[in-house]
DSSP file (Angstrom, degrees, kcal/mol; ACC not computed):
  #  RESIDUE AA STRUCTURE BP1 BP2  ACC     N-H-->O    O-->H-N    N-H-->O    O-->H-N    TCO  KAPPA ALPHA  PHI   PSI    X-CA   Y-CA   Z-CA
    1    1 A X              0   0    0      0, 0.0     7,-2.5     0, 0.0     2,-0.4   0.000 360.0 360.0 360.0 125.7    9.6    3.9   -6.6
    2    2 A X  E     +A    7   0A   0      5,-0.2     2,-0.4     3,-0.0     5,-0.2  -0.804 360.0 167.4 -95.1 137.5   12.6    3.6   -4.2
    3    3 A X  E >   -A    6   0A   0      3,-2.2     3,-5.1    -2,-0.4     0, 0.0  -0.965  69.3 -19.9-149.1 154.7   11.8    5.2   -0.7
    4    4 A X  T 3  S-     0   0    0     -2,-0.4     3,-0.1     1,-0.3    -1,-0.1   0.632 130.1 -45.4 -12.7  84.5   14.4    4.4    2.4
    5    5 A X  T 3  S+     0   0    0      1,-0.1    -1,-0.3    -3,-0.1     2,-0.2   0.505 113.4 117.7  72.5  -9.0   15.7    1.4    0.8
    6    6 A X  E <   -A    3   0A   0     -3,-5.1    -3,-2.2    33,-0.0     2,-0.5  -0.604  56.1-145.9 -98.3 151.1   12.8    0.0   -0.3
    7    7 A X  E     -A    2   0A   0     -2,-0.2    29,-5.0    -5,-0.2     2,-0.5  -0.967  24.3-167.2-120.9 133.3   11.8   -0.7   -4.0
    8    8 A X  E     -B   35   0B   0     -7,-2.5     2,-0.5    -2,-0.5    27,-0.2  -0.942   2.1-161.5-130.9 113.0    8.1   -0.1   -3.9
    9    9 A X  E     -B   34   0B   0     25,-1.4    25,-2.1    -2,-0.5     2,-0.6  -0.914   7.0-151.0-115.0 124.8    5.8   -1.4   -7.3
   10   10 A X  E     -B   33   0B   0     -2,-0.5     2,-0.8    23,-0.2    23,-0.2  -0.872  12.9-176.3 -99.9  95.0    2.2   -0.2   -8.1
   11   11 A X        -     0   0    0     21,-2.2    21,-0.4    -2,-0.6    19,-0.1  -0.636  29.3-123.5-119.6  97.0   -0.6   -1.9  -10.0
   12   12 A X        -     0   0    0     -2,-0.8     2,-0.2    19,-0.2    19,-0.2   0.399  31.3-157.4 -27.1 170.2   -3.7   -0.3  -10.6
   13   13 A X        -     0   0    0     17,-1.9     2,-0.4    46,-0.1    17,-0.2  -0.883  16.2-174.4-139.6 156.1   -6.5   -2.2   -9.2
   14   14 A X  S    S+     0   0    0     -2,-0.2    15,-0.2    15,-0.1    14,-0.1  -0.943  72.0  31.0-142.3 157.6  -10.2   -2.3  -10.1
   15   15 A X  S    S+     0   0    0     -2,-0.4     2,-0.7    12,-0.2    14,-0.2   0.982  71.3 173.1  81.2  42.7  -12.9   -4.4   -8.0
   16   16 A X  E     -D   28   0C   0     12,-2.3    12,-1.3    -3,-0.1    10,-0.2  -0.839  31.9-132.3 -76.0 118.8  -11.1   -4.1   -4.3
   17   17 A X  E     +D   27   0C   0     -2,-0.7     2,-0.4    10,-0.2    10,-0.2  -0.290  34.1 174.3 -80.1 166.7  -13.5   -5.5   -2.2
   18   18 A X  E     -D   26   0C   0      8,-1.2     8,-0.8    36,-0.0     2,-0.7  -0.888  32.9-129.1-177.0 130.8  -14.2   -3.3    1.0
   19   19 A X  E     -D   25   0C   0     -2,-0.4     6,-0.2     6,-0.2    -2,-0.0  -0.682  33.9-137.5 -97.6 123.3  -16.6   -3.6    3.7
   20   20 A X    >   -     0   0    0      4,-6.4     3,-2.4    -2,-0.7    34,-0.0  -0.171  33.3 -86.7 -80.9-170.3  -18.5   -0.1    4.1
   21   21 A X  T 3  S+     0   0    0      1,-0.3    -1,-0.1     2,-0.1    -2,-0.0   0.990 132.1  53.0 -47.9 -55.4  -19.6    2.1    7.8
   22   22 A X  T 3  S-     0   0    0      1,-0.1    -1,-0.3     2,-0.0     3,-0.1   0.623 123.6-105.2 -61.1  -6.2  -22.9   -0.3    7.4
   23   23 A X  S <  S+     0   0    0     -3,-2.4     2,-0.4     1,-0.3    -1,-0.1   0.651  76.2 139.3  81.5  11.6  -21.3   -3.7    7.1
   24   24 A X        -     0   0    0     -4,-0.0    -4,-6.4    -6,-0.0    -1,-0.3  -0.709  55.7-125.9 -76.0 136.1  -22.1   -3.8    2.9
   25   25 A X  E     -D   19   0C   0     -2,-0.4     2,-0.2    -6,-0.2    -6,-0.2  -0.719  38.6-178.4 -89.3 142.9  -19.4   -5.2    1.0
   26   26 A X  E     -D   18   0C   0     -8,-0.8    -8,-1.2    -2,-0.2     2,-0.5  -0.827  19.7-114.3-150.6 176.9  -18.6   -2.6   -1.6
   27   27 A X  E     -D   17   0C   0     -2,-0.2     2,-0.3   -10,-0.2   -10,-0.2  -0.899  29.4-176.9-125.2  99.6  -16.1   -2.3   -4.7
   28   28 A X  E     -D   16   0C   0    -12,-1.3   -12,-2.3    -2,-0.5     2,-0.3  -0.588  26.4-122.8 -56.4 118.4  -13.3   -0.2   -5.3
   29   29 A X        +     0   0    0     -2,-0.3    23,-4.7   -15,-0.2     2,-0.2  -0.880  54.8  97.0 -92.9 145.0  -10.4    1.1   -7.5
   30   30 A X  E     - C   0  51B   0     -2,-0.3   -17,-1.9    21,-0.2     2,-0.2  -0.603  54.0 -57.8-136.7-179.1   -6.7    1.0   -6.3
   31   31 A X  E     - C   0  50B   0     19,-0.8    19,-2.3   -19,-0.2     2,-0.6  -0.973  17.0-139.0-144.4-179.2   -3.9   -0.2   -6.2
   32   32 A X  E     - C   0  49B   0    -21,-0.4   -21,-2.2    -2,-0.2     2,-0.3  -0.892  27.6-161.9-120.6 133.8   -2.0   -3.0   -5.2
   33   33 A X  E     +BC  10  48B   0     15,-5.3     2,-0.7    -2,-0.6    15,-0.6  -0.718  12.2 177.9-118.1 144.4    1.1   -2.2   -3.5
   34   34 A X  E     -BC   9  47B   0    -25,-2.1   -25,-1.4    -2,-0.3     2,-0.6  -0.989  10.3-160.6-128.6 148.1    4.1   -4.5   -3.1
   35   35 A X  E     -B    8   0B   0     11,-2.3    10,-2.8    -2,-0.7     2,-0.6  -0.836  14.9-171.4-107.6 119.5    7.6   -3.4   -1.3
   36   36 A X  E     - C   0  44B   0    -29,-5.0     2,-3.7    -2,-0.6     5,-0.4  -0.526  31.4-135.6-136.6 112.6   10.9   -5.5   -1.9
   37   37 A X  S    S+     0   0    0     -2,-0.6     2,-0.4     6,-0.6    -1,-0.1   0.486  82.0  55.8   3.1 -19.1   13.8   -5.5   -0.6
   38   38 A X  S >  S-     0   0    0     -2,-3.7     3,-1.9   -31,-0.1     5,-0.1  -0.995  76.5-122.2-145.7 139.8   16.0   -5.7   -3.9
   39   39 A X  T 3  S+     0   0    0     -2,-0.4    -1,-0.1     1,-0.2    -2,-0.1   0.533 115.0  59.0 -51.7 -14.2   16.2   -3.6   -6.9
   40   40 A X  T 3  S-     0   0    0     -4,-0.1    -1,-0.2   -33,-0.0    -3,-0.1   0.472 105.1-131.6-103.5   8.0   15.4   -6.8   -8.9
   41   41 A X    <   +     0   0    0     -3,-1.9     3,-0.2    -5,-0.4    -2,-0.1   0.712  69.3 123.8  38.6  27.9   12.2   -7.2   -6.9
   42   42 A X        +     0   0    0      1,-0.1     2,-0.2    -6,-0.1    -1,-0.1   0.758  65.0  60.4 -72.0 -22.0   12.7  -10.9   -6.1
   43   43 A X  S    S-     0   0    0     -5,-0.1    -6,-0.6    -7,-0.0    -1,-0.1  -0.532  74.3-165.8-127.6  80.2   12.5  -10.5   -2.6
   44   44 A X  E     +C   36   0B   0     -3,-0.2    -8,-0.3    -2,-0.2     3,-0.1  -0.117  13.4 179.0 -78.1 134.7    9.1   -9.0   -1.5
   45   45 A X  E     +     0   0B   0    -10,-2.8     2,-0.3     1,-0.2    -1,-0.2   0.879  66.9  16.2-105.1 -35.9    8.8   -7.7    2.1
   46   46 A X  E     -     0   0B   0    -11,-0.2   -11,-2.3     2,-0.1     2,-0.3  -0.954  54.3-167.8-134.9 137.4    4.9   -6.4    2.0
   47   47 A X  E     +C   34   0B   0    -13,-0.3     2,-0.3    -2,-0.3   -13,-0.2  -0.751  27.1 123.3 -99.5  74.2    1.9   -6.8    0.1
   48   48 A X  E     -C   33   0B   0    -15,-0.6   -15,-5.3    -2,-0.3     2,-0.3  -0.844  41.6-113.6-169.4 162.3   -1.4   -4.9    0.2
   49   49 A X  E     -C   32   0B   0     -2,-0.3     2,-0.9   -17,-0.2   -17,-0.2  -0.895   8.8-149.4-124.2 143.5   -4.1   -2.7   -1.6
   50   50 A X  E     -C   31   0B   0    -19,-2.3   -19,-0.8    -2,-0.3     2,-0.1  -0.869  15.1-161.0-118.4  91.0   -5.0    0.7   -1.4
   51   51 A X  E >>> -C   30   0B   0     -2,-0.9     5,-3.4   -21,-0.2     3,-2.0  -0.523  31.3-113.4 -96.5 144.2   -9.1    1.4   -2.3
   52   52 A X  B 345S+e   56   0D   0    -23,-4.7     5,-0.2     1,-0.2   -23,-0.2  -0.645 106.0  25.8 -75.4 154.4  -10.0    5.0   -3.1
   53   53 A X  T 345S+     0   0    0      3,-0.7    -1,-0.2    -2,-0.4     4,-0.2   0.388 122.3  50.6  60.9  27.0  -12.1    5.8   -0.2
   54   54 A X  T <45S+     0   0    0     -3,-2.0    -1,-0.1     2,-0.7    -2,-0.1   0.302 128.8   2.0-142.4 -95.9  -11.0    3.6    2.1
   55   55 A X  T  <5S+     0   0    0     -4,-0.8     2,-0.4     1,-0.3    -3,-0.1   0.810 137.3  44.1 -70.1 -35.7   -6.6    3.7    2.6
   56   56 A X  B   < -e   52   0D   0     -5,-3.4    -2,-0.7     1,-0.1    -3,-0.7  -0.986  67.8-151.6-158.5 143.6   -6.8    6.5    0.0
   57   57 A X  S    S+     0   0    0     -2,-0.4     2,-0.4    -5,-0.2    -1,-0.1   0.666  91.6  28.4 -66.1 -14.7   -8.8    9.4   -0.7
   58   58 A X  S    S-     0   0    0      2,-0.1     2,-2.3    -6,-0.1     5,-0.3  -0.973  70.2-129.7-142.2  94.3   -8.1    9.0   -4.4
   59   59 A X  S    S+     0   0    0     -2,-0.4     2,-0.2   -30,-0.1   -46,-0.1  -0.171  72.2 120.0 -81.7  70.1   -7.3    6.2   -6.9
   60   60 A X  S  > S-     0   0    0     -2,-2.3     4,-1.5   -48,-0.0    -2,-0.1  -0.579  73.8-126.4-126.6 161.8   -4.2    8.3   -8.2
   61   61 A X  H  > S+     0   0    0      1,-0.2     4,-1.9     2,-0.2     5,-0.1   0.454 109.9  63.7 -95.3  14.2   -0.9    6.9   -8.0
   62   62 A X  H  > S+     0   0    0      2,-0.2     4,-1.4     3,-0.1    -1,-0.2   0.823 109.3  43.1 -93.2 -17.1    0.3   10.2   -6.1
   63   63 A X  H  > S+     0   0    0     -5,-0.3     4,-3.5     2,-0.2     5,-0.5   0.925 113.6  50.5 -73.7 -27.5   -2.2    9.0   -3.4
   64   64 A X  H  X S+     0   0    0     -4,-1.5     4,-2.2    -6,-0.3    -2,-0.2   0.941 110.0  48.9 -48.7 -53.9   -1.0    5.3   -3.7
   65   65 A X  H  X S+     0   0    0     -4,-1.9     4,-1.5     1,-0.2    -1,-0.2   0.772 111.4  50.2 -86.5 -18.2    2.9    6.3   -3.4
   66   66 A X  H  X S+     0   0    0     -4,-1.4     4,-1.5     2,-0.2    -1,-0.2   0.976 115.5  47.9 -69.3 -47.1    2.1    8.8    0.1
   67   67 A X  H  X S+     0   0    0     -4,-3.5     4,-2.3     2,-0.2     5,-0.4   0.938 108.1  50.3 -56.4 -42.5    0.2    5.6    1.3
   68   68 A X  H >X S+     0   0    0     -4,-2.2     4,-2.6    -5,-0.5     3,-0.7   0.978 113.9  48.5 -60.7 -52.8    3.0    3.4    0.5
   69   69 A X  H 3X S+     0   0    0     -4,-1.5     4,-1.2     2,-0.2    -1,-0.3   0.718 107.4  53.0 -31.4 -42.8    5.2    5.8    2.4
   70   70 A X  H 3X S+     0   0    0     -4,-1.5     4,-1.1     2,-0.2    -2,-0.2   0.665 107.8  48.2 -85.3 -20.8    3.3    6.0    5.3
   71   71 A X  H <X S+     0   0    0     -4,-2.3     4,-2.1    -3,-0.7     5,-0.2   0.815 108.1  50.9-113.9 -22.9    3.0    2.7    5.8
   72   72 A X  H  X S+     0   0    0     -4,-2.6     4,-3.6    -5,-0.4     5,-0.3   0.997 112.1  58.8 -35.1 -60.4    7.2    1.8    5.4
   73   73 A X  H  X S+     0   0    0     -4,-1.2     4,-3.0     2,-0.3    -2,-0.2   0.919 113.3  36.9 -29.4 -72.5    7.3    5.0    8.1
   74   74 A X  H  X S+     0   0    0     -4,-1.1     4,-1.2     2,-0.2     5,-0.3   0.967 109.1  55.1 -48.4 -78.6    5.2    2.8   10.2
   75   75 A X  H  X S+     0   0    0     -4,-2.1     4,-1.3     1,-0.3    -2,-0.3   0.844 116.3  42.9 -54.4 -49.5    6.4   -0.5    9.8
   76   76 A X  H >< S+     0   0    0     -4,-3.6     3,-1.9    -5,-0.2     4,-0.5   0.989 102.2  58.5 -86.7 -36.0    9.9    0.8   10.7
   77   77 A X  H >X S+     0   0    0     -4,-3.0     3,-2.0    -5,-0.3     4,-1.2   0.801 112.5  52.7 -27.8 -52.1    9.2    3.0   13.5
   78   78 A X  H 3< S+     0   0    0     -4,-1.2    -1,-0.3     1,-0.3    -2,-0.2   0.629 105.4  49.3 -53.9 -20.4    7.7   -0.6   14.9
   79   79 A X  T << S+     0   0    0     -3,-1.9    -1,-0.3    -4,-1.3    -2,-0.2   0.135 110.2  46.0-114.0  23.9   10.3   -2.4   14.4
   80   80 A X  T <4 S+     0   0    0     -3,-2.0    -2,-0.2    -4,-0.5    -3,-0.1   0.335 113.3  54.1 -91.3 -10.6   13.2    0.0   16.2
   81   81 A X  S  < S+     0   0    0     -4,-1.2     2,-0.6    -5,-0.4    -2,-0.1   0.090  82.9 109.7-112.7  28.1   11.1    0.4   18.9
   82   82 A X              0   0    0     -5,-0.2    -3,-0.0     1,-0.1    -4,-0.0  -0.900 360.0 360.0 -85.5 121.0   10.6   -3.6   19.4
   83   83 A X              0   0    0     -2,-0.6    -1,-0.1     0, 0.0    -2,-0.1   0.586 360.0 360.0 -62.3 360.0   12.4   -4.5   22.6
């Protein structure tokens, strides 16, 4: 997926670990999201996973690629508005 510049790669996930409301560690499907910089994906800017009930309501990749979006959104808004 390319989104504002970014080349963004998705790999289902099973077994995420995730700590629930009670403090139990609990297990998840995802996915594991990476962002890079380059169409040839050599130069990876972000790394992170996305568990259904946790980052995303849903272990679908259409919820995966809004998260993945949402968090490029973020991550530059923070960084034009860093003095």
């Amino acid at each position: 997926m390319l989104y504002h510049g970014f080349y963004v790669e998705f790999v289902p996930m099973t077994n995420i670990p995730r700590e629930d409301k009670n403090g139990g560690r609990v297990r998840s499907d995802g996915y594991e999201i990476t962002i890079y910089s380059d169409a040839e994906k050599t130069y990876p800017v972000n790394k992170f996973y996305a568990a259904e009930g946790f980052e995303i309501l849903s272990a679908t990749l259409e919820y995966a690629e809004q998260f993945a979006k949402d968090v490029i959104d973020l991550e530059q808004k923070i960084i034009i508005s860093a003095p």
